[in-house]
Backbone as ProteinMPNN parsed JSONL, in Angstrom:
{"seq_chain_A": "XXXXXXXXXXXXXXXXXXXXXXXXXXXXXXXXXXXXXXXXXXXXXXXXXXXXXXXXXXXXXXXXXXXXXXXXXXXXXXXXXXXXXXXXXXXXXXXXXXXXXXXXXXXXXXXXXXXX", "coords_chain_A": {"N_chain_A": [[-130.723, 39.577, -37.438], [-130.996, 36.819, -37.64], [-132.75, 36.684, -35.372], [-135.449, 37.653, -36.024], [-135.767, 35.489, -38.167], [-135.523, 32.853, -36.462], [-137.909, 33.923, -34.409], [-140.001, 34.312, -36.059], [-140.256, 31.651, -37.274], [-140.393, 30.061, -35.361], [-143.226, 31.435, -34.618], [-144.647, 29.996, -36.673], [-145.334, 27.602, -36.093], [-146.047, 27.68, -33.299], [-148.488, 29.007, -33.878], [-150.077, 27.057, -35.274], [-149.768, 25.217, -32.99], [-152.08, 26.229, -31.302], [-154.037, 27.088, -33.381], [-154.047, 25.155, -35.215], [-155.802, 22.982, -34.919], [-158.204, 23.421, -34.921], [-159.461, 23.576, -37.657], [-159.118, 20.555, -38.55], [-159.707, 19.521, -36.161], [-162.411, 19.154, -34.962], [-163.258, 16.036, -34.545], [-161.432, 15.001, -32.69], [-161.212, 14.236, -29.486], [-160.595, 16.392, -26.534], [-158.529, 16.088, -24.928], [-156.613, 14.763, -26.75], [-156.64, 17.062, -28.177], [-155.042, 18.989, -27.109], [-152.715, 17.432, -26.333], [-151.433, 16.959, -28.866], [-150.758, 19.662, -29.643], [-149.519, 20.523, -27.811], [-146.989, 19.026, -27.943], [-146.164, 20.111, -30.69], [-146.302, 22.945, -29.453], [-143.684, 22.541, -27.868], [-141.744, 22.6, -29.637], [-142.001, 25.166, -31.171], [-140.979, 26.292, -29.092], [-138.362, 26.013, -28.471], [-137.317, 27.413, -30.632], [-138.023, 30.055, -30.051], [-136.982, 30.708, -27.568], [-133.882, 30.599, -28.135], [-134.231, 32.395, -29.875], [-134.657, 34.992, -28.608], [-133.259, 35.255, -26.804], [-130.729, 35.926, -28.164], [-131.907, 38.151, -29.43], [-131.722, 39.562, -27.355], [-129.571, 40.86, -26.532], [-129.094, 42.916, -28.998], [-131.518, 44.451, -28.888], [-133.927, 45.892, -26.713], [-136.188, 44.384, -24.128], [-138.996, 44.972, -24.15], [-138.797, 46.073, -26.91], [-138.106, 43.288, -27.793], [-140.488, 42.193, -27.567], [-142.661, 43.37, -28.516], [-141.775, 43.622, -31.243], [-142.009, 40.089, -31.674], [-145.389, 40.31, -31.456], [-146.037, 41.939, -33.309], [-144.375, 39.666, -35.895], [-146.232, 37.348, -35.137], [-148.833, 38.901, -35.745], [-148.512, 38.74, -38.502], [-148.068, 36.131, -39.325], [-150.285, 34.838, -38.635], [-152.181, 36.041, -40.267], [-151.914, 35.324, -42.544], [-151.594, 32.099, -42.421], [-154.538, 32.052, -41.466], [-155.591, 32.866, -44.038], [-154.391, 31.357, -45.869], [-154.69, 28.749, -44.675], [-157.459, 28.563, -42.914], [-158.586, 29.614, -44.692], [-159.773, 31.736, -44.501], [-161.334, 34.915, -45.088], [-160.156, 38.393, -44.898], [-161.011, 41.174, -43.404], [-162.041, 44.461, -43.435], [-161.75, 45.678, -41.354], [-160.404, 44.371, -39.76], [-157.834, 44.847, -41.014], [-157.215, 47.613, -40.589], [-157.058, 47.724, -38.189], [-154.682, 45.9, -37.414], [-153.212, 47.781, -38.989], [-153.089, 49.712, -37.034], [-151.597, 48.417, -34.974], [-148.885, 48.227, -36.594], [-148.305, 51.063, -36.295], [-147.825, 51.128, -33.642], [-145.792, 49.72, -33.595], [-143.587, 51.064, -34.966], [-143.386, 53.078, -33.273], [-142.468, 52.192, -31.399], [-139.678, 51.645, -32.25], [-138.626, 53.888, -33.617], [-137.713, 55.463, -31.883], [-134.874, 56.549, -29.642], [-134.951, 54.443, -26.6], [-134.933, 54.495, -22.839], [-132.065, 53.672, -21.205], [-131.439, 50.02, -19.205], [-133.161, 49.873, -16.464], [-132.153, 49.866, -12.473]], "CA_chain_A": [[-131.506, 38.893, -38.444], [-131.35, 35.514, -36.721], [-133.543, 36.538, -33.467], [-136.657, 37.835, -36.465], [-136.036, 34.611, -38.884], [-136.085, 32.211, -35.738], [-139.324, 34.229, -34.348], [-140.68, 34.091, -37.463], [-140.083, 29.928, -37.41], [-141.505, 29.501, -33.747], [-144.648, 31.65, -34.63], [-145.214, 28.853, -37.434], [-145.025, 26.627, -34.859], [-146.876, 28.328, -32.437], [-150.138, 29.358, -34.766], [-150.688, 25.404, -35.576], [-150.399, 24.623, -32.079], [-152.801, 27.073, -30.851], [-155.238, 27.125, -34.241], [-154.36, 24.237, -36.42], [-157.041, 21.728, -34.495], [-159.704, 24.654, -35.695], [-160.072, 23.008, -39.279], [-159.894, 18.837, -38.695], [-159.523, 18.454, -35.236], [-163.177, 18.912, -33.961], [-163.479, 14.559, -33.808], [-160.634, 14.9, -31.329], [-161.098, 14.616, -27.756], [-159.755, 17.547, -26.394], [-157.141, 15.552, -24.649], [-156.137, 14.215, -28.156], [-156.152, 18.117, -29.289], [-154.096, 19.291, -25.974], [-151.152, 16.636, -26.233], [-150.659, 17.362, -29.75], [-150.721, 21.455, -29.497], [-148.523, 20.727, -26.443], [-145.995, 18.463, -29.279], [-145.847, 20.827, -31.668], [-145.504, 23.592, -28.817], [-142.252, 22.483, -27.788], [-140.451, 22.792, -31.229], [-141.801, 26.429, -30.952], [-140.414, 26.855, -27.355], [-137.094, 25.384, -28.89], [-136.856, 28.463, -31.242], [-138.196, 31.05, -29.416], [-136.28, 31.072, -26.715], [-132.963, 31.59, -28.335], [-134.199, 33.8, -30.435], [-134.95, 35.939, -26.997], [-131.743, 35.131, -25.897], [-129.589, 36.074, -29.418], [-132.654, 39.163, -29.821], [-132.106, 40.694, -26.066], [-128.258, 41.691, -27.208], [-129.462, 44.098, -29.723], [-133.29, 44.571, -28.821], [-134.896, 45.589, -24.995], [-137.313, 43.293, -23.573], [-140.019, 45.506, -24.525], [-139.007, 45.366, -28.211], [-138.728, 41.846, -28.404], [-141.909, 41.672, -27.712], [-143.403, 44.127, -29.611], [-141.37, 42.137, -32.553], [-142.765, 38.871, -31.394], [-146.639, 39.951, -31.42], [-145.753, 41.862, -35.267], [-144.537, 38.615, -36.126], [-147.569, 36.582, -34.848], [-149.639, 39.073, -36.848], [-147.783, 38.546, -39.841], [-148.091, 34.748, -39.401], [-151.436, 34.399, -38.115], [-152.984, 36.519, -41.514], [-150.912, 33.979, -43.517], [-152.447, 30.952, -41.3], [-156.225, 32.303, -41.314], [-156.238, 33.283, -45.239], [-154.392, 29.715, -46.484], [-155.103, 27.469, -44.219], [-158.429, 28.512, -42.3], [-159.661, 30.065, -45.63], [-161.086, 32.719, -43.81], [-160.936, 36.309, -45.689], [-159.086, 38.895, -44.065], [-162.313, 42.192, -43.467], [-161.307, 45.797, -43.36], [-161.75, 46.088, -39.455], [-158.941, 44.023, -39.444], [-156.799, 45.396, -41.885], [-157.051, 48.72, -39.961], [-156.563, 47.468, -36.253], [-153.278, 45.464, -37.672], [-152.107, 49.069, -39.2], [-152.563, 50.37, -35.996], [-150.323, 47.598, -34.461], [-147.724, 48.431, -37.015], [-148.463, 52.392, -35.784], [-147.397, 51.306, -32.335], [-144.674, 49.139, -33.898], [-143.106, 52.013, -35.326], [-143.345, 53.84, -31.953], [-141.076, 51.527, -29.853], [-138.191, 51.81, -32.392], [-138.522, 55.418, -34.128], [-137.099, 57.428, -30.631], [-134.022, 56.139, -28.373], [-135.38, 53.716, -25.671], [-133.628, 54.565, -22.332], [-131.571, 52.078, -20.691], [-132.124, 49.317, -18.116], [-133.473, 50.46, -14.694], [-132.031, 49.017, -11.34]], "C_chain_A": [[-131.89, 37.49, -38.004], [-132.585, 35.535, -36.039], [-134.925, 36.934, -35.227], [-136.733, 35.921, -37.155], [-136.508, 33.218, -37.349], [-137.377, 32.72, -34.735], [-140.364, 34.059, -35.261], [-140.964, 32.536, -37.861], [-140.996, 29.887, -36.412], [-143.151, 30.069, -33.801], [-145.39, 30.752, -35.332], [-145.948, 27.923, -36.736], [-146.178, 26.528, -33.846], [-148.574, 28.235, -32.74], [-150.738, 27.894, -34.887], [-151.091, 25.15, -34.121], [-152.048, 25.172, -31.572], [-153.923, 26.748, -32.04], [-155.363, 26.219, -34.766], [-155.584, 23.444, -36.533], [-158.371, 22.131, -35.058], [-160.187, 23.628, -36.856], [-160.066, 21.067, -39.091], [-159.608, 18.826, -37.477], [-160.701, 18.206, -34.409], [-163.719, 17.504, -33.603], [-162.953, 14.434, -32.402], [-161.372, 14.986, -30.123], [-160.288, 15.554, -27.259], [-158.802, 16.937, -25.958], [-156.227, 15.724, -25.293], [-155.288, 16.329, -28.253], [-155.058, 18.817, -28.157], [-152.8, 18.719, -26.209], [-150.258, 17.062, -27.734], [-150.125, 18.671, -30.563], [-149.219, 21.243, -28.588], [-147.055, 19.817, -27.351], [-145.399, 19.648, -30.257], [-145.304, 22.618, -30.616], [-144.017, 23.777, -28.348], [-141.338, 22.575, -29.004], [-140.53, 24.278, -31.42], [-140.754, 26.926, -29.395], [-138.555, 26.176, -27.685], [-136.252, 26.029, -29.989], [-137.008, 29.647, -30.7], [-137.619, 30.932, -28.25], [-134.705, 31.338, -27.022], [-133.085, 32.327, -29.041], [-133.872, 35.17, -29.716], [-134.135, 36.352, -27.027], [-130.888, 36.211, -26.821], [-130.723, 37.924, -29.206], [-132.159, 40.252, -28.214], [-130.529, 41.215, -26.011], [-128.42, 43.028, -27.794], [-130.445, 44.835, -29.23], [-133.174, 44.841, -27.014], [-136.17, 44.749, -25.024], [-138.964, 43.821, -24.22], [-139.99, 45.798, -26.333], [-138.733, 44.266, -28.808], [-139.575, 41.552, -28.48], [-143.181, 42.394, -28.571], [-142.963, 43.698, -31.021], [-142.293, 40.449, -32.43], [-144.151, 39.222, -31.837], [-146.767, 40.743, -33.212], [-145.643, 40.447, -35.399], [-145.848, 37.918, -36.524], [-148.614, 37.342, -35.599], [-149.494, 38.641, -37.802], [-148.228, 36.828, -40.37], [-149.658, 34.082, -39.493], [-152.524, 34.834, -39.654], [-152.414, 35.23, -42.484], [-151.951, 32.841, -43.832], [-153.914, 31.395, -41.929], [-156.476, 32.113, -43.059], [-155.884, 31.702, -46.196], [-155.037, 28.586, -46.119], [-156.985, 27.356, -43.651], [-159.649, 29.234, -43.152], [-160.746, 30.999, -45.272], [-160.336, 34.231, -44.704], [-161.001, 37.098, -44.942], [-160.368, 40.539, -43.959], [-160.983, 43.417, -43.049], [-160.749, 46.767, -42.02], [-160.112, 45.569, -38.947], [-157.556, 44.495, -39.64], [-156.206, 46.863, -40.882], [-156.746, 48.633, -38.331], [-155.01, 46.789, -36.748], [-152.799, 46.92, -38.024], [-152.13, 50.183, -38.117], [-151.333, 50.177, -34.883], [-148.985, 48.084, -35.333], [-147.279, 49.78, -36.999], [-147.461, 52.395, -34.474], [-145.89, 50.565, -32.149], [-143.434, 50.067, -34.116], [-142.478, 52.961, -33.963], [-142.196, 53.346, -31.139], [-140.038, 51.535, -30.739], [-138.129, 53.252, -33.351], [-137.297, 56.092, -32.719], [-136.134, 55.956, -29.703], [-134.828, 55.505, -27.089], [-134.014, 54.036, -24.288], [-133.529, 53.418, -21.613], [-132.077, 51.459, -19.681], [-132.244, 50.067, -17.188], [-132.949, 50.033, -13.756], [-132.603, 49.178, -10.366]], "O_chain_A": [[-133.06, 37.107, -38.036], [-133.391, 34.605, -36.068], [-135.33, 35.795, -35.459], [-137.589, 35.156, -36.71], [-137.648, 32.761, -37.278], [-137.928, 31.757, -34.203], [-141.503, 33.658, -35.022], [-141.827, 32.254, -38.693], [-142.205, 29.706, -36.558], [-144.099, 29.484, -33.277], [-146.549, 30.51, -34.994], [-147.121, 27.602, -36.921], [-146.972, 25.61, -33.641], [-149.5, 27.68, -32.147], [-151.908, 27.694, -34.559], [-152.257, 24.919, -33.803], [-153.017, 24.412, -31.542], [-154.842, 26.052, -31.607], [-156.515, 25.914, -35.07], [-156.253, 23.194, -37.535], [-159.3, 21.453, -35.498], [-161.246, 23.002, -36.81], [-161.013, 20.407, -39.52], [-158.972, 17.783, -37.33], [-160.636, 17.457, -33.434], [-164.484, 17.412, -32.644], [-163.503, 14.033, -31.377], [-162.142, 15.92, -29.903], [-159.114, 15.493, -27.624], [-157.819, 17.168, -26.662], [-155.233, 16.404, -25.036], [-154.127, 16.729, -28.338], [-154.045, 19.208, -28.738], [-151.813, 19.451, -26.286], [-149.068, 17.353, -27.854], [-149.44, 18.781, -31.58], [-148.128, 21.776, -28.79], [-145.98, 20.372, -27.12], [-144.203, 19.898, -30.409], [-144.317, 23.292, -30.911], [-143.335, 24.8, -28.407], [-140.109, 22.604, -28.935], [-139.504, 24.863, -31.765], [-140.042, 27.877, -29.076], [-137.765, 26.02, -26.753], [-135.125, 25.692, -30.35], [-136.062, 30.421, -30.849], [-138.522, 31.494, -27.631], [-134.144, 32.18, -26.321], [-132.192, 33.168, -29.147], [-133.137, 36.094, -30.062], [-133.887, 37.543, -27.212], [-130.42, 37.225, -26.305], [-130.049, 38.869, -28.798], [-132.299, 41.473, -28.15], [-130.389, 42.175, -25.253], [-128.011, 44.068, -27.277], [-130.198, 46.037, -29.126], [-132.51, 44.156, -26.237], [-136.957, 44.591, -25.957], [-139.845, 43.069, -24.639], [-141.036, 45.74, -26.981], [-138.946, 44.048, -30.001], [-139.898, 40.685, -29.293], [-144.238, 41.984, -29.05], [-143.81, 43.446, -31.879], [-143.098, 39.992, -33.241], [-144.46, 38.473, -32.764], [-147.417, 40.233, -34.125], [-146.645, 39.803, -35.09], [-146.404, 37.847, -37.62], [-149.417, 36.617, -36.186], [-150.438, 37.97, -38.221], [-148.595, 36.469, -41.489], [-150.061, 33.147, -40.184], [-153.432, 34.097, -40.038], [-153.079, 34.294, -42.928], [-152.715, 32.619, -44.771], [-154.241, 30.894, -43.005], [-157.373, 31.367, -43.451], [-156.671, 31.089, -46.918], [-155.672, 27.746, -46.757], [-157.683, 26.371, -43.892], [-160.829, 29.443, -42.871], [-161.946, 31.091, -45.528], [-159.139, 34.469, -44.861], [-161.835, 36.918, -44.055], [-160.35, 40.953, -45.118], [-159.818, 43.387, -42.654], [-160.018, 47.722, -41.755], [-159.198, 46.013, -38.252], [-156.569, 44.557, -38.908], [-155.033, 47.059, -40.565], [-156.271, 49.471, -37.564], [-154.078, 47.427, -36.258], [-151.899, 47.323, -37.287], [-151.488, 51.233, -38.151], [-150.58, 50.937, -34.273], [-147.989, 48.327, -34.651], [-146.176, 50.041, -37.478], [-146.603, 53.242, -34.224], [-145.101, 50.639, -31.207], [-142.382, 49.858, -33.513], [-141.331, 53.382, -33.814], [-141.326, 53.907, -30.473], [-139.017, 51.405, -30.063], [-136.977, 53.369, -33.77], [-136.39, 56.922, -32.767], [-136.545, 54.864, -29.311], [-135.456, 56.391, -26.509], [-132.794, 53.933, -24.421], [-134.333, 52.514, -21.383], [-133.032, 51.964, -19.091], [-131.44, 50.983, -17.018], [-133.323, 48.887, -14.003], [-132.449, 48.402, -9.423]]}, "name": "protein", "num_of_chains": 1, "seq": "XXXXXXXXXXXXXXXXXXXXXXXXXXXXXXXXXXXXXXXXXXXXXXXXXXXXXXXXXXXXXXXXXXXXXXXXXXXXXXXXXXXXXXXXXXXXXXXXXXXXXXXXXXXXXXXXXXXX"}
């Protein structure tokens, strides 16, 4: 439960750096919008990585990350519909329930173990 709630924090994190500048930052100089993506990046990179860490106990590498980019959907619809006031179309709706199709897929059936 840890490794989703701190993924779930760092994607916060994450989505601002990456989108927030979208809605007031086009005055910025990109510099400006770089240093402070790259600020707010590190507080994500300061949850997401033990999440990893605490998540790759339970979880394989390949469903942390298929957790991680759920997540980032999850976050990013959030993001777009509050903050970027953008409404959410049906194309979308249906390509995300294919993601949560393929979500399903990596933990429905026994994953076999590491390789050497």
């Amino acid at each position: 439960m840890s490794t989703l709630i701190l993924l779930f924090c760092s994607n916060i994190f994450m989505t601002f750096a990456w989108y927030g500048h979208l809605k007031y930052g086009h005055a910025w100089p990109l510099w400006k919008a770089i240093l402070v993506s790259w600020a707010i990046a590190l507080v994500e990179y300061c949850l997401a990585v033990p999440a990893n860490r605490l998540g790759y106990v339970r979880f394989s590498g390949y469903q942390l990350k298929i957790i991680q980019e759920v997540v980032t959907i999850a976050v990013f619809i959030g993001f777009a519909t509050i903050y970027l006031k953008e409404r959410i179309a049906w194309n979308y709706v249906v390509a995300f329930a294919f993601l949560g199709v393929a979500a399903f897929f990596a933990f429905a059936f026994k994953a076999p173990g590491p390789g050497i």
